[in-house]
N, C-alpha and C positions, 0 to 999 in steps of 0.2 A: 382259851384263856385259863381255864383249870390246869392244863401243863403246866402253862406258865408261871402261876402261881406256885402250882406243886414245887418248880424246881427253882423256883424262887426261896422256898422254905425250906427245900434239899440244901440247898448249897449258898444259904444265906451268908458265911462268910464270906466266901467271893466276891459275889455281887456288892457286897457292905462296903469291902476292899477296891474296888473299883473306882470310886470317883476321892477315897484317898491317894491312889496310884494318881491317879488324873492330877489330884491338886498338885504333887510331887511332882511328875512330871511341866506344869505349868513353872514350880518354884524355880527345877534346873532347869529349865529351860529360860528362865531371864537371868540366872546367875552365870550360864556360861556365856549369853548374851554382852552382861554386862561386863563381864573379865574380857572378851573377845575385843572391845571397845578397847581399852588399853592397856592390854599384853598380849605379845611378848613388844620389848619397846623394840628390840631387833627383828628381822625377817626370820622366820625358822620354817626350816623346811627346805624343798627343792624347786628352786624358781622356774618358772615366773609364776605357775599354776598349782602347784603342789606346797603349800606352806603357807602361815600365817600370820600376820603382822599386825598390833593393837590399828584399829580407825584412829586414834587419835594421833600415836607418834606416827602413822605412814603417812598419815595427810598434816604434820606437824607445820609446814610451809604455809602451806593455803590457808589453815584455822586460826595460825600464828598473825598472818596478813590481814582476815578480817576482827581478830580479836585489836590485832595495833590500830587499825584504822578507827575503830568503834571508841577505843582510849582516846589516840590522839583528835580527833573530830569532835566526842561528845563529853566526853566523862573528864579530860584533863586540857588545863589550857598551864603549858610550862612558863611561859612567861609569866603569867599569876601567882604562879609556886616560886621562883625565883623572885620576884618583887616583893616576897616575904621575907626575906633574906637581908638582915642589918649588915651588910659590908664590913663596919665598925665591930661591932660582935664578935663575927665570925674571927678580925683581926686578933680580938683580946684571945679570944676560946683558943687559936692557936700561937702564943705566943709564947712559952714556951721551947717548943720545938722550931718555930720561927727562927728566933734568935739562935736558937744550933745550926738551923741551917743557913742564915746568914753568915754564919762565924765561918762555917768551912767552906761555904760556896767563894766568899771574899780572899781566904787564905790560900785556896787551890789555884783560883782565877788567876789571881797576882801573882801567884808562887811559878805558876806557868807562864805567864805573857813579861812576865818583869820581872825574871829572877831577881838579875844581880840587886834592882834597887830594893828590894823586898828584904833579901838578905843582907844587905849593909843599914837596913832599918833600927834602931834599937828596940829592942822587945817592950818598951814602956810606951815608944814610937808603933809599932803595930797593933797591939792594942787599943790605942786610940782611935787609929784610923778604924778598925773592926769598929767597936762602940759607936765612932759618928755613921756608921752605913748601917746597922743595927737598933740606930735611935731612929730612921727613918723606913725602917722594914715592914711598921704596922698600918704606916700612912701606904704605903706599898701596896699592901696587901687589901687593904681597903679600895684602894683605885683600881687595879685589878677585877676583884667583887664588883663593882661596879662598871667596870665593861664588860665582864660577860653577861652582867643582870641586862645593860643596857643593850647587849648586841647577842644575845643568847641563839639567834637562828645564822650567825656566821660559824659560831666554834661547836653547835651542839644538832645531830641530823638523830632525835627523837625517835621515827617510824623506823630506821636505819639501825639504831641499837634494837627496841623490842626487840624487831624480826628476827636481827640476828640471835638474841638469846633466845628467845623462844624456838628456833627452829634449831639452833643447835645444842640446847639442853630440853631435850625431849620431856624427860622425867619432869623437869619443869611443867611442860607444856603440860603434858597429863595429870599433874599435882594442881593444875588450876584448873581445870575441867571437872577433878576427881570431888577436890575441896570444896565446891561451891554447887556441886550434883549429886551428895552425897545421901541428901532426903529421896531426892526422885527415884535416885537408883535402888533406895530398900523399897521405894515404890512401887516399884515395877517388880520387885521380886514378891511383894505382897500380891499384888494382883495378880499374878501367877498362879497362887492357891489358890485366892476365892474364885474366880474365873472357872479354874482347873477342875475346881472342886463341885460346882452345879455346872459344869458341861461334862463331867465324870457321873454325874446322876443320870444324868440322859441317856449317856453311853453305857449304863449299865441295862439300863430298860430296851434300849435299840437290841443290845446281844440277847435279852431273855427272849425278845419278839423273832428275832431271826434267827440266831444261833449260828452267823456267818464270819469264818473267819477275819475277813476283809474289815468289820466293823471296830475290832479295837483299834486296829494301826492306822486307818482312816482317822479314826475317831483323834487317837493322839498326834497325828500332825497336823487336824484341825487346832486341837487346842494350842498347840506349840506356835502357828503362823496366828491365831485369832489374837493371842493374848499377849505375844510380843507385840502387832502391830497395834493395838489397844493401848496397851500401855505405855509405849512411845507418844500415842496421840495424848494419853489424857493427862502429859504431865504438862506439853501446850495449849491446848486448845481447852475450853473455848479462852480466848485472850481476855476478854470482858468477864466481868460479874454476870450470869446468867441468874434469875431467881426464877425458882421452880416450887412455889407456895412459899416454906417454911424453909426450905435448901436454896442455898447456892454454890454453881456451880461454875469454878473457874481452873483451868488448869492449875497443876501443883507449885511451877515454877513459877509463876507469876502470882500466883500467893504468897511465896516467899519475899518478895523484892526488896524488905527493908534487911532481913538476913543476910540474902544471898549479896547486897551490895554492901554489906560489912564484911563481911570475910572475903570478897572479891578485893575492894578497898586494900585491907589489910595483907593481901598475897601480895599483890600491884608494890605496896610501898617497902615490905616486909624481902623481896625477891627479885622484883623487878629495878622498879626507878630506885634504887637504894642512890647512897651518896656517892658509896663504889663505883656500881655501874655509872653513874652518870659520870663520875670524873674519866672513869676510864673511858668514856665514848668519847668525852672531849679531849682524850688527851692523847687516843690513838687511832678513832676514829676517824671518816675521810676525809673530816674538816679541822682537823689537829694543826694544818702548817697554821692555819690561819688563827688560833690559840695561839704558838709560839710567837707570830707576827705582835699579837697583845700583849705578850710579857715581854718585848725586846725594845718593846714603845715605853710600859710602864718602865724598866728597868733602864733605858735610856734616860727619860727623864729624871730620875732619882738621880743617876748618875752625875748627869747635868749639873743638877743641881747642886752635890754634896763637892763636884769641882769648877760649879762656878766664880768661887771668889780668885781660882786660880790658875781659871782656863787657861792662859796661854805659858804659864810655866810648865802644866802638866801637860799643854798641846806638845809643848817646845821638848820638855823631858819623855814622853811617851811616846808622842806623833800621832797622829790624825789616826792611821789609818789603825794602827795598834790599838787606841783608843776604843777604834768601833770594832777590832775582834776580841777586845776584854767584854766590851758591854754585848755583844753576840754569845760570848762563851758562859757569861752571868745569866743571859736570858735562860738559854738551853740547860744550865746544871740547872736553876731554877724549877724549869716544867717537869725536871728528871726528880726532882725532890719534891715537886706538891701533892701526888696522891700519898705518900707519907707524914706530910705537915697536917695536909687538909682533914685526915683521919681525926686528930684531937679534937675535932668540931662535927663530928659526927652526931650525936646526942643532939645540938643546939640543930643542926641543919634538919636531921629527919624532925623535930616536931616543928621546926619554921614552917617548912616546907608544906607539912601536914595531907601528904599525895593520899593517904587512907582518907582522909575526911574529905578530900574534891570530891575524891571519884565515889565514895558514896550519897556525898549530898546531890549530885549531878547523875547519877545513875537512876533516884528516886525521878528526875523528872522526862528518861525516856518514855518514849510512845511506847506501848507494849509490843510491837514488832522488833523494835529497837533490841530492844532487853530480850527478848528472846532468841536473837542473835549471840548471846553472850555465849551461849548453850547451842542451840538447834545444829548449829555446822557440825558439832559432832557426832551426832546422830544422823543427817540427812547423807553424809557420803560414805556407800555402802552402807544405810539401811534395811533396803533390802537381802545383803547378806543374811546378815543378824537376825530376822526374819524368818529365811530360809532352815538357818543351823536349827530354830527352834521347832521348827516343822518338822526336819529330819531328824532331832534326837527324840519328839514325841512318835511318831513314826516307830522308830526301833523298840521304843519303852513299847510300845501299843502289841508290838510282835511278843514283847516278850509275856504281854497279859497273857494274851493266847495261849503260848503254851503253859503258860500257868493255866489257865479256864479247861486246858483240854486235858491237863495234863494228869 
């Protein structure tokens, strides 16, 4: 024991230096952990075994599927969100650009299906007609709003948009993993030092007692697998409030959950269900014919109606059948000009709508397995990677003490 002491006080730097090395080693080792998670969003390297791919963007499909499912199931009901939706409203807020696009959708139509009578019209004469299809545009647009609010699961497939975006804007994907885990992950690199740092006390006294070289690099790929797998657990687990006298003890992410479902919330409505993507799902989407099928009904009947008092002169002057390809070609410019009409009701639609405020009011009332679904999947596939890398970079760190100790 007097050696040991002796050369404890020989070379009291070293020894001092050792379980700072250790806490370092525990720090990088959850930092490269945590970049490994997601980057590079591309494969680099030489496939299939040689190179690296973030866990989140390579398993972007599967995380994407159970993040949609956990949305669409739990946290958001669409027809809720559209039956906030004033029809009327939305009418006025676009009317404006409404009326533009009624003026040239009207002048195209006609100008194509009916030249000659269009052009033998007097210009005091086509303006008129424009103005009476124009005064009925809002009522239009209102009827409309109200078939898709009222038949929203014909024109709009939900699970079908997510996935698509989330799996094919990765960066996405990983920006809502990254956003809403961004406590845990300085977590985890915390607990890395302190960890590092009294199991690097140990490890100094193990070396004084032995003096074998096996014990640093041992030692640092203990630390690197103990403290990554630690600190994966202790940002789930335990789910429940545990009280321990005066502490309690609950994993970190389920502490969070009034947070973490506001900025969740806010990505969701902020990226995801915007007004864009939605109009785009519906409007290209693999339930789009059946959106067209709604505006060639609404826009049939407007039609109807603005030549009812003179159905059979315009039958007699136009013909049936011309008739139904003017109000076909009305419909279709129509759906080709709504995601640029509908834009001006952007403002009024996202806070009708209010998709940040569902899905955090209905996130607070997940089971805590629930909600840690939100997170867990990206950690659980290839875990024990990330695990391993931490093992094997403490490992080489541990080699390198050695020849410092010996050196």
């Amino acid at each position: 024991m007097d050696a040991v002491l002796d050369d404890l006080a020989q070379h009291w730097p070293l020894y001092t230096a050792i379980p700072f090395i250790a806490a370092l080693i525990g720090y990088v080792t959850k930092r490269v952990a945590i970049e490994m998670m997601f980057k590079p969003l591309d494969f680099v390297g030489v496939r299939p075994f040689f190179g690296w791919q973030g866990v989140v963007p390579r398993h972007g499909g599967r995380m994407a599927a159970v993040a949609t499912d956990l949305l669409t199931t739990n946290l958001l009901d669409l027809k809720e969100v559209f039956a906030r939706i004033d029809p009327d409203r939305v009418a006025r807020e676009v009317e404006q650009p409404l009326l533009r696009a009624v003026d040239g959708i009207a002048r195209d139509v006609l100008a194509e299906y009916h030249p000659r009578m269009w052009e033998l019209l007097p210009a005091m004469a086509q303006e008129l007609i424009i103005k009476q299809v124009q005064a009925s545009s809002p009522r239009m647009v209102g009827d409309l709003m109200r078939e898709i609010r009222d038949n929203l699961d014909e024109v709009l497939d939900v699970k079908q948009m997510t996935v698509r975006l989330l799996t094919e804007n990765r960066a996405l994907m990983v920006r809502l993993v990254r956003e809403t885990s961004r406590p845990e992950m300085a977590f985890i690199a915390r607990t890395g030092i302190y960890f590092g740092f009294v199991l690097g006390v140990v490890q100094a006294f193990v070396w004084a007692l032995t003096k074998q070289p096996w014990v640093l690099p041992v030692f640092g790929g203990c630390i690197g697998l103990f403290t990554d797998w630690l600190a994966i657990k202790l940002i789930f687990v335990p789910r429940e409030p545990v009280r321990l006298g005066r502490f309690t003890l609950q994993g970190k992410f389920q502490r969070r959950r009034a947070e973490v479902a506001k900025q969740y919330g806010e990505i969701i409505a902020r990226e995801v269900l915007t007004t864009k993507n939605l109009m785009d799902s519906i409007l290209r989407g693999p339930r789009s014919d059946r959106l067209l099928a709604m505006v060639q009904r609404v826009v049939a009947k407007a039609v109807d109606e603005q030549t009812s008092a003179a159905k059979p002169v315009v039958a007699l002057t136009i013909g049936g059948e011309r008739l139904r390809e003017i109000k076909q070609a009305a419909a279709t410019e129509a759906v080709r000009r709504l995601p640029e009409t509908i834009r001006q009701a952007d403002g009024y639609l996202t806070e009708a709508m209010d998709v940040a405020g569902m899905v955090r009011e209905r996130m607070r009332e997940l089971t805590p397995l629930q909600y840690e679904n939100l997170l867990r999947p990206a950690f659980r596939q290839d875990e024990w990677k990330l695990i391993a890398v931490g093992g094997l970079i403490g490992f080489l760190v541990g080699e390198l003490q050695v020849l410092l100790m010996l050196g």
